[in-house]
C-alpha positions in Angstrom: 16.5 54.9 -52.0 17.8 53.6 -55.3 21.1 52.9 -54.3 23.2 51.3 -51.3 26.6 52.0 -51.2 28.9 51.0 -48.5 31.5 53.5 -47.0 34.7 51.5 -46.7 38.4 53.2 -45.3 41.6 51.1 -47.2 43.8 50.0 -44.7 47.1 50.8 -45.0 49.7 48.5 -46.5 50.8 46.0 -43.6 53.7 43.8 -43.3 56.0 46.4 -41.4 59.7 46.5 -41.8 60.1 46.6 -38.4 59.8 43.0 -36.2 60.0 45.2 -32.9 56.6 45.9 -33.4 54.2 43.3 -31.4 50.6 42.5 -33.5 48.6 44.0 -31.3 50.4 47.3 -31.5 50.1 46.9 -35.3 46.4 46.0 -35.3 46.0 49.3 -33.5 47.0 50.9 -36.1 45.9 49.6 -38.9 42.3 48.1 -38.0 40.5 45.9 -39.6 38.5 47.4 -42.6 34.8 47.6 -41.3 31.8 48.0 -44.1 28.0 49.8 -43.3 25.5 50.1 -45.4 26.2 54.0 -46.8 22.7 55.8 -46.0 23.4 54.5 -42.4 25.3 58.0 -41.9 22.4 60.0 -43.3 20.2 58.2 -41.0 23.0 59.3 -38.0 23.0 63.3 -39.2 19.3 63.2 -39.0 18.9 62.4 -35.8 22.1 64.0 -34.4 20.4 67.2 -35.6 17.2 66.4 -33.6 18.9 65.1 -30.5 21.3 68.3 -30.9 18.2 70.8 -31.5 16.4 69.4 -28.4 19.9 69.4 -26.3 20.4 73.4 -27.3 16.7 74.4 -26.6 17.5 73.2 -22.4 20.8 74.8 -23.1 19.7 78.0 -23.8 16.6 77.9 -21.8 18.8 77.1 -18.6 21.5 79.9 -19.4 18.9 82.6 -19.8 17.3 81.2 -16.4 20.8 81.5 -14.3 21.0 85.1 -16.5 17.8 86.4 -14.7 18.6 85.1 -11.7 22.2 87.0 -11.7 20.1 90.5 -12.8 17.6 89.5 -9.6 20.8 89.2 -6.8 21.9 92.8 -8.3 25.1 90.9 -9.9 25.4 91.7 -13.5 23.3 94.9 -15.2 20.1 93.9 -16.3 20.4 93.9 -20.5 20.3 97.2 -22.6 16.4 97.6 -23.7 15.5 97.0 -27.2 15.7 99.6 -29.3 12.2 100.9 -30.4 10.1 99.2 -33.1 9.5 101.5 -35.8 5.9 102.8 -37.3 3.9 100.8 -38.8 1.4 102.3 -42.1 -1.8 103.0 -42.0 -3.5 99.6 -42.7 -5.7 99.9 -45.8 -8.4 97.7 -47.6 -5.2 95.6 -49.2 -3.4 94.8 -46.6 -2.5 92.1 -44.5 -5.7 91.8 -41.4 -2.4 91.0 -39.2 -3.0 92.3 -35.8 -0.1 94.3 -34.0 0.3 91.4 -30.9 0.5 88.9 -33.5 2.9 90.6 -35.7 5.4 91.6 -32.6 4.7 87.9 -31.1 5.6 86.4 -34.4 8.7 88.6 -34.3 10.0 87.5 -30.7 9.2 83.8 -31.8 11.2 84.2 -34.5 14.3 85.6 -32.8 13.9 83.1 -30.5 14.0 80.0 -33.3 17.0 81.8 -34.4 18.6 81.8 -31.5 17.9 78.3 -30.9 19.2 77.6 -34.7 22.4 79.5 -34.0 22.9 77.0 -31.1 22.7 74.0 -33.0 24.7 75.3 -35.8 27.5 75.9 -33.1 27.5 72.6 -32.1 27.1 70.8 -35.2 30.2 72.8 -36.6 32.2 71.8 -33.5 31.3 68.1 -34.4 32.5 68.3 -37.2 35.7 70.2 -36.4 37.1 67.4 -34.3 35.7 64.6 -37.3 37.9 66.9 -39.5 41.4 67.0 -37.7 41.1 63.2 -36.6 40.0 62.5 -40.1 42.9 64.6 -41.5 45.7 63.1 -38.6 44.8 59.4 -40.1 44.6 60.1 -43.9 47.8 62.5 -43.8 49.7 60.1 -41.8 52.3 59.0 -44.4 52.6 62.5 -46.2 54.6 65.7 -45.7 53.6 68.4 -45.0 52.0 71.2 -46.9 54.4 73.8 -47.3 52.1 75.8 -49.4 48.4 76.8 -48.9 46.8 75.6 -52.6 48.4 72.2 -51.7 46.2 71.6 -48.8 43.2 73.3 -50.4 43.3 70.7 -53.2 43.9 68.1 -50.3 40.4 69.0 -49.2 38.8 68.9 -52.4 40.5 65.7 -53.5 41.1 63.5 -50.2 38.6 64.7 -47.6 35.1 65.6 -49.8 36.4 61.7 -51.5 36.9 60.2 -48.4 33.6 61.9 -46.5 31.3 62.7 -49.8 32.5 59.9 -52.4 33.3 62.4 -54.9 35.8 65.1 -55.4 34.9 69.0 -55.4 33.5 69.9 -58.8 34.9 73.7 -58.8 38.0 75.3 -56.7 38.1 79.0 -57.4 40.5 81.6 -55.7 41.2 85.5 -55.8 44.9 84.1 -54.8 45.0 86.4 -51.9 43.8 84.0 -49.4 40.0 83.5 -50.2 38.8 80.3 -51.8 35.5 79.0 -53.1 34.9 74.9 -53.2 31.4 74.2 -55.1 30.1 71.2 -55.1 27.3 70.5 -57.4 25.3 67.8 -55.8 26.7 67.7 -52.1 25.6 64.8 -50.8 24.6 65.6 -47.3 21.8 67.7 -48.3 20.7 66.3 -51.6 17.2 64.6 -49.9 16.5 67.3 -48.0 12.9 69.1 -49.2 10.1 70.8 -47.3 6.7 70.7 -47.6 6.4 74.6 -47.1 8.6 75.1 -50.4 12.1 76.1 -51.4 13.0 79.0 -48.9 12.3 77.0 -45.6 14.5 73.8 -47.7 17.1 75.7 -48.4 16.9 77.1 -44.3 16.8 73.3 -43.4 19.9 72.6 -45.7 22.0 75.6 -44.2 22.3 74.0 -40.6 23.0 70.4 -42.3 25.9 72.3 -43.9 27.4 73.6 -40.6 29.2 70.0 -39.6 30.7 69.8 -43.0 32.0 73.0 -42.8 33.5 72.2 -39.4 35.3 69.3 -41.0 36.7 71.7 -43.7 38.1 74.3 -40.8 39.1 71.4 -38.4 41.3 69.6 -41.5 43.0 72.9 -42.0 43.2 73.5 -38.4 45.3 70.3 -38.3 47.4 71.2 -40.7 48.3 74.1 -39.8 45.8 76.3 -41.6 43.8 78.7 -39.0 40.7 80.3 -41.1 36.7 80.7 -41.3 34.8 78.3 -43.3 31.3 79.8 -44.5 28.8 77.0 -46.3 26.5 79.1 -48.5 23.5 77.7 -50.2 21.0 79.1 -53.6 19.7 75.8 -54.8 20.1 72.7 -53.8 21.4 70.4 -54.2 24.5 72.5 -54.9 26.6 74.0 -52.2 29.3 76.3 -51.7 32.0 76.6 -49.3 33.9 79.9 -49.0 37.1 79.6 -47.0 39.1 82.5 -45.8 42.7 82.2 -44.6 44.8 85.0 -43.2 47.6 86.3 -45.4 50.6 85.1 -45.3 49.4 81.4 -44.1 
């Protein structure tokens, strides 16, 4: 890694007004400024998403277990069948020499990675949504409140992606009717991710790093006041695009 930054939060200006408050009350809140080494937190994501992967796969697996065993006692309705598979073409000469069992067990692995997926991308966004509204709680501490909607929108793209990303967004775009589109063109948390089986399985990789920083985009607005759907979307990376949808009238 050619460089080393080191994340740093400012402390707030000290030397109250008010003597009623005792020091230790003060130190707690305003703590001492702590410094780490800046690709110490990509480090952390990495394996959060491992230990998280392995943490959903016993999740789910235990769920669908306690599933079959509520079908078994006659408790719940055993599950609607899938619907049927349709025809395949007459192989030829140029086609694939894919069997049928290894094409329908390649599709039932597949929904089953994607369920898995789904799971961790759950989790990860919840992470993030409680990172988000602490983060926001501390860093909004001394200002009002937004009264308007593009206020706390650039709050996001200004404060938060400076505070969590070390840059500010590099385009805010809006229909004005409650959809807005944050693009940033070299998001940091997946700019070293790659894969060895080429761009379409990296850019699959990059989509579930992009679920916890969407959660701390919803969980911001969430604390202030801001209930929507935050949806990361990712073409080429390292760029990526946050699509945030707020009812109207918010």
């Amino acid at each position: 890694m050619s460089s080393r930054t080191s994340l740093q939060v400012s402390p707030a200006p000290s030397g109250s007004s008010n003597a009623l408050v005792p020091p230790n009350l003060a130190l707690l809140a305003d703590p001492p400024v702590r410094q780490m080494d800046g690709p110490a937190m990509d480090y952390f994501v990495i394996e959060m998403v491992n230990t998280l992967r392995e943490s959903a796969a016993v999740a789910t697996a235990r769920s669908k277990r306690i599933e079959q065993e509520m079908i078994e006692a006659g408790l719940i309705p055993p599950p609607a069948p899938a619907p049927p598979a349709l025809p395949l073409k007459k192989e030829s000469a140029r086609d694939s020499v894919t069997s049928l069992p290894s094409r329908t067990g390649s599709a039932a692995g597949k929904t089953v990675v994607d369920e898995e997926e789904e799971a961790v991308r759950v989790r990860l966004e919840t992470i993030g949504m409680h990172v988000g509204a602490n983060f926001t709680e501390r860093l909004c501490r001394d200002r009002p409140l937004f009264s308007e909607t593009l206020d706390a929108i650039k709050f996001i793209c200004k404060d938060i992606w400076a505070a969590c990303w070390d840059k500010q967004v590099d385009n805010l775009r809006t229909n004005h009717r409650g959809v807005y589109v944050l693009q940033d063109n070299a998001f940091k948390p997946i700019a070293r991710i790659s894969s060895w089986e080429g761009r379409a399985e990296a850019i699959k990789r990059a989509k579930l790093y992009a679920a916890m920083p969407g959660g701390i985009i919803r969980g911001a607005l969430s604390r202030m006041g801001f209930n929507g759907t935050v949806t990361p979307e990712i073409t080429s990376l390292p760029q990526c695009t946050f699509q945030i949808k707020l009812p109207k009238g918010a």
